[in-house]
C-alpha positions as CSV (number, residue, x, y, z in Angstrom):
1,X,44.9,118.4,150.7
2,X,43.4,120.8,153.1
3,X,44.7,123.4,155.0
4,X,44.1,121.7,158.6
5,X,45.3,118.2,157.5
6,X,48.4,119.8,156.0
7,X,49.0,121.4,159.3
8,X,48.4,118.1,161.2
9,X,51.0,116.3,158.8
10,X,53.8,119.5,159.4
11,X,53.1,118.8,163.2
12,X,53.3,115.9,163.8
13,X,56.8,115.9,162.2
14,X,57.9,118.8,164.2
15,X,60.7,118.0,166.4
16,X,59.8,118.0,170.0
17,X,61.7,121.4,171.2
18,X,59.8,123.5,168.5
19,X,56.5,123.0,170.1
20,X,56.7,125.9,172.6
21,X,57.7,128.4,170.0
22,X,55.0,126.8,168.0
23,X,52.6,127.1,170.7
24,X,53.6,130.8,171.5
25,X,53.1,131.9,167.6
26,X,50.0,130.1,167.4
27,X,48.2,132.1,170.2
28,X,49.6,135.5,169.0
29,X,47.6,134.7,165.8
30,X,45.4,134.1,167.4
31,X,45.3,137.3,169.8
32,X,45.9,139.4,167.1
33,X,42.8,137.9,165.3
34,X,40.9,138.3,168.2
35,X,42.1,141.7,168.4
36,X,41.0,143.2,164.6
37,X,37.6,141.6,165.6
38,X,37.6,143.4,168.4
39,X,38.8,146.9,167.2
40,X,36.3,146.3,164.2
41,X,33.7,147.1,166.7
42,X,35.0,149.2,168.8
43,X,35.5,151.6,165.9
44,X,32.2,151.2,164.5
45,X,30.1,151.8,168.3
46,X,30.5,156.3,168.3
47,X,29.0,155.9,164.9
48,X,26.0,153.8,165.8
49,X,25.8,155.4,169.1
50,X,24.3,158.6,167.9
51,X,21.5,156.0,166.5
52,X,21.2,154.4,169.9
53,X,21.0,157.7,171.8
54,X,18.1,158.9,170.6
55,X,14.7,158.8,171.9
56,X,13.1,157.7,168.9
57,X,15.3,154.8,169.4
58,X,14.2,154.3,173.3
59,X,10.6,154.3,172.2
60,X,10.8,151.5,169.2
61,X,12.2,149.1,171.4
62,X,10.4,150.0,174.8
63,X,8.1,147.2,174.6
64,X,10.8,144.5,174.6
């Protein structure tokens, strides 16, 4: 059975006054996902930014 479908199943058994807490874990998952993407490239940018900075740089892309 998939993963979603599974989920769906749990849920809709889920008695009625667990849905908040449900809710509230849910979208710290999902924060916290959206957060390692997020730091992901913000730890990556000094590194490409000595790249970026450099006039070479400006000129290959001053036609676009």
């Amino acid at each position: 059975m998939n993963k979603r479908k599974e989920l769906w199943e749990e849920l809709e058994r889920l008695p009625d006054g667990a849905l908040d807490e449900l809710l509230e874990f849910v979208r710290a998952v999902k924060r916290k996902s959206d957060d390692d993407r997020n730091g992901c490239a913000r730890a990556t940018e000094p590194a490409l930014a000595r790249d970026w900075l450099k006039a070479e740089e400006d000129a290959a892309w001053s036609d676009l």
